[in-house]
N, CA, C and O of each residue as an XYZ file, in Angstrom:
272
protein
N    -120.500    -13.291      8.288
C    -120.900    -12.468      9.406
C    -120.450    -13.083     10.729
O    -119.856    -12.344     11.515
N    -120.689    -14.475     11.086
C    -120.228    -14.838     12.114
C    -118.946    -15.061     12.798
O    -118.659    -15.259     13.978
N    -118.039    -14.941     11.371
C    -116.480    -15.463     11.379
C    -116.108    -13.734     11.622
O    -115.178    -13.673     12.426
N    -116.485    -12.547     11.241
C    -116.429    -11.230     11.837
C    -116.416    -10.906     13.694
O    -115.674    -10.651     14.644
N    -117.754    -11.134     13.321
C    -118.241    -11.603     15.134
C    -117.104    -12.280     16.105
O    -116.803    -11.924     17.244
N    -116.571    -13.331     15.351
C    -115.565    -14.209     15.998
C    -114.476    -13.240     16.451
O    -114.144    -12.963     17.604
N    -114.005    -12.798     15.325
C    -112.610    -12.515     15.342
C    -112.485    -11.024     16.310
O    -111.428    -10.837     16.912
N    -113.659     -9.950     16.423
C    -113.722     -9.231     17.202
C    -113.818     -9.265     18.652
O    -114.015     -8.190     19.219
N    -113.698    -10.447     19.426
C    -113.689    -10.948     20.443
C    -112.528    -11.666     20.427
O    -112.555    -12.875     20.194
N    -111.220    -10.912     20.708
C    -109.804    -11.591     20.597
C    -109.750    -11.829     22.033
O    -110.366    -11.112     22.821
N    -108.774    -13.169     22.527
C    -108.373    -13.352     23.443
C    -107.501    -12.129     24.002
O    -106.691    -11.475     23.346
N    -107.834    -11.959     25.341
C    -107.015    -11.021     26.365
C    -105.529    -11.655     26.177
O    -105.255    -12.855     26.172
N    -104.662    -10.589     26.029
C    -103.118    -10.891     26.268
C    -102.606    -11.123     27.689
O    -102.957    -10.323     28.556
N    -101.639    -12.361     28.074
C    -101.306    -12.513     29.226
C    -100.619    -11.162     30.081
O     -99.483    -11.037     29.623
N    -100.792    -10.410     30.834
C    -100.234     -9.842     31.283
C     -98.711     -9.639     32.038
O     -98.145     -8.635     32.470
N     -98.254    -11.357     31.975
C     -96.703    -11.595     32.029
C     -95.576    -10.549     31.832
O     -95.200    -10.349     30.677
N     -95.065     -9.936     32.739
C     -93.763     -9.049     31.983
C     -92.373     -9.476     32.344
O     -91.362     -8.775     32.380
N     -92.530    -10.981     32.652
C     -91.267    -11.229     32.391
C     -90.194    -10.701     34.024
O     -88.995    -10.424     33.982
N     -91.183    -10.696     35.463
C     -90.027    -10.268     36.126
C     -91.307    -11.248     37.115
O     -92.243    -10.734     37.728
N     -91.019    -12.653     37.038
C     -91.994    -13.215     37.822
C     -91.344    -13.268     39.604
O     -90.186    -13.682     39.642
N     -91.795    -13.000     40.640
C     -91.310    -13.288     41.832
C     -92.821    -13.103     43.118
O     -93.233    -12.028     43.555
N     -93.355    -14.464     43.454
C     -94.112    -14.416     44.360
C     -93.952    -13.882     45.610
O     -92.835    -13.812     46.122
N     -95.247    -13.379     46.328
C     -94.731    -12.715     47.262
C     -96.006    -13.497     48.812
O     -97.122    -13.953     48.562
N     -95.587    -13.452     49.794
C     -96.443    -14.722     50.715
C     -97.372    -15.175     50.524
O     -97.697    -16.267     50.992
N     -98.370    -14.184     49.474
C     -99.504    -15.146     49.295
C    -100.090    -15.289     48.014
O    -101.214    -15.179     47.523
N     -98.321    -15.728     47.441
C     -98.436    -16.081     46.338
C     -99.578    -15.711     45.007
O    -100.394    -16.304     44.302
N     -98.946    -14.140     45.230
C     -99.190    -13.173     44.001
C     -97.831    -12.928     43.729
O     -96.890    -12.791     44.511
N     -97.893    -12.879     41.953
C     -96.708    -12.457     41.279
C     -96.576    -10.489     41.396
O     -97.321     -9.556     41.094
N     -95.559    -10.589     41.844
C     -95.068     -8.868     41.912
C     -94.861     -8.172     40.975
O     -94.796     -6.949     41.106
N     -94.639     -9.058     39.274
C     -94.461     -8.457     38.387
C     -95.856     -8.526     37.237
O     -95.868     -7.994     36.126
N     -96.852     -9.239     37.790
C     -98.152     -8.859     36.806
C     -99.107     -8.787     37.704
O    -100.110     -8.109     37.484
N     -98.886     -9.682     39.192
C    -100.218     -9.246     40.323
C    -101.413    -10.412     39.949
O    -102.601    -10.283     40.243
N    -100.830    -11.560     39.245
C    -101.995    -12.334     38.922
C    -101.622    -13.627     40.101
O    -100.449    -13.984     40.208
N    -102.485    -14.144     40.778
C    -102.160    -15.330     41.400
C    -102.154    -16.440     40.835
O    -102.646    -16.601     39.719
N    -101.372    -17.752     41.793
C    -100.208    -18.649     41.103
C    -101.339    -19.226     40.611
O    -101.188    -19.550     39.433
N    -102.644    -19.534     41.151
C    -103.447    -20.748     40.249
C    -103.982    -19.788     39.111
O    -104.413    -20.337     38.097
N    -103.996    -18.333     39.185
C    -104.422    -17.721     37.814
C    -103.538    -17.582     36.539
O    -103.936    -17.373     35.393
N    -101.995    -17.772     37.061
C    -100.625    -18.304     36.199
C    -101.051    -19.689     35.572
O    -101.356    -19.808     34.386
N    -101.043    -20.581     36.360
C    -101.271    -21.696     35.655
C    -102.619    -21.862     35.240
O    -102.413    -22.692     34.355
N    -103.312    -21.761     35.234
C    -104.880    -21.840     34.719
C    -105.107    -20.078     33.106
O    -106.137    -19.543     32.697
N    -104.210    -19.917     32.880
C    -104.365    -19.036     32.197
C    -104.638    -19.291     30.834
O    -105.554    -18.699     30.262
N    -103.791    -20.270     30.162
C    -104.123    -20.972     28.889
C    -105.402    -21.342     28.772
O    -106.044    -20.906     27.817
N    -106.136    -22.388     29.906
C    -107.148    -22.892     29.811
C    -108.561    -22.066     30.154
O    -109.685    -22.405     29.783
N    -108.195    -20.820     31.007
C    -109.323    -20.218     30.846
C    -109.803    -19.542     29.814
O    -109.106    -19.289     28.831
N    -111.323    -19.098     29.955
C    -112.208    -18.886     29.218
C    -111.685    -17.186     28.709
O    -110.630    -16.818     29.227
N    -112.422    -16.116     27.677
C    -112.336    -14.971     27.516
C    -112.363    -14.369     28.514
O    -111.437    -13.689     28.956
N    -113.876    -14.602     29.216
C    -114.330    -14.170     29.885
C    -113.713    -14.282     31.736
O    -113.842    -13.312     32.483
N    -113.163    -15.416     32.142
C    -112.353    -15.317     32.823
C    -110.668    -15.002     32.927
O    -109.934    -14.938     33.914
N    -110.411    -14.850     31.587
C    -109.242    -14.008     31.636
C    -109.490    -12.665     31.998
O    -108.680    -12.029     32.672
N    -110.998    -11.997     31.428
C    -110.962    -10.473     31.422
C    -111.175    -10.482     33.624
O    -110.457     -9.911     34.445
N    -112.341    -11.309     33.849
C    -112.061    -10.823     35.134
C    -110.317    -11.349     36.114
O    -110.171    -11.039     37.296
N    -109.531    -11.908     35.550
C    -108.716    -12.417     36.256
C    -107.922     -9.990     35.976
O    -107.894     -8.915     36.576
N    -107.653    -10.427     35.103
C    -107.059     -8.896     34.507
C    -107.402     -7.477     35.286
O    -106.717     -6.478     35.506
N    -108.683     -7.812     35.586
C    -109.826     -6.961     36.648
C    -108.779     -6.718     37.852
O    -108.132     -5.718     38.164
N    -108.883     -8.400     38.577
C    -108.097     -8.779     39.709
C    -106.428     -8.328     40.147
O    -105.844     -7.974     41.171
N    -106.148     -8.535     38.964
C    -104.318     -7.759     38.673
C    -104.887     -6.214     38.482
O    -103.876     -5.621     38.858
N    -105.579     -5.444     38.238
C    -105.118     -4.431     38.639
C    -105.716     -3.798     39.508
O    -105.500     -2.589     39.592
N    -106.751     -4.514     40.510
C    -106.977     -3.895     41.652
C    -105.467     -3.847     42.491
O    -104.840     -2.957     43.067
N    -105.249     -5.291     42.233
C    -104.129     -5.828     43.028
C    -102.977     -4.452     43.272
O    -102.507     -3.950     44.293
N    -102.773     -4.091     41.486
C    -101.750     -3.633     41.051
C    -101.432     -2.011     42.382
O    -100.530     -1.598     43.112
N    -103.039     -1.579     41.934
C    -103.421      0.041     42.440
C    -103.480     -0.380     44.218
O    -102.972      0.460     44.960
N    -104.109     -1.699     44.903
C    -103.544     -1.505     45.822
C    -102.061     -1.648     46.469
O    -101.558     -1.415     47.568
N    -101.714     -2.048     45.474
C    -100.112     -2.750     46.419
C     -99.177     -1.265     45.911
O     -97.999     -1.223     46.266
N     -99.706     -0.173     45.146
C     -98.839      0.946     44.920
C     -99.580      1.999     46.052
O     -98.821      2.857     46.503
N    -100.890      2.014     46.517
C    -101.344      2.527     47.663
C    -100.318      2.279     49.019
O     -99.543      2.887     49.757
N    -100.859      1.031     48.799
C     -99.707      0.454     50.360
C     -98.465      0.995     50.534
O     -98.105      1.504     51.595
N     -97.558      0.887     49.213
C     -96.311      1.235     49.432
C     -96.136      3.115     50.034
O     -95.082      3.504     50.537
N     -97.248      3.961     49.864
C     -96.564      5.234     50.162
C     -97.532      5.623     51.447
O     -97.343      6.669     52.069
């Protein structure tokens, strides 16, 4: 039962797509996660991956607001 439990609580996938380029305050333009949330990504928790993920796509929906 517990090894069930476990496995239904999968780690969040990095949101990385592979077109990394910071932008002044050092947010990535191609996932919207910031640079200490890049490097701190392995080591964080479930639970702070899910809110980092939160963070990328406020990011995401405002920076496509801004643009129009």
């Amino acid at each position: 039962m517990e090894d069930r439990k476990m496995s239904e609580v999968e780690d969040p996938k990095s949101p990385c797509i592979r077109q990394c380029c910071l932008d002044e305050m050092d947010i990535c333009l191609g996932c919207f996660r910031s640079l200490n949330e890049i490097i701190d990504w392995h080591s964080s928790t479930i639970i702070e991956k899910n809110k980092i993920l939160i963070a990328c796509r406020q990011r995401r929906e405002l920076a496509q607001k801004s643009r129009f």
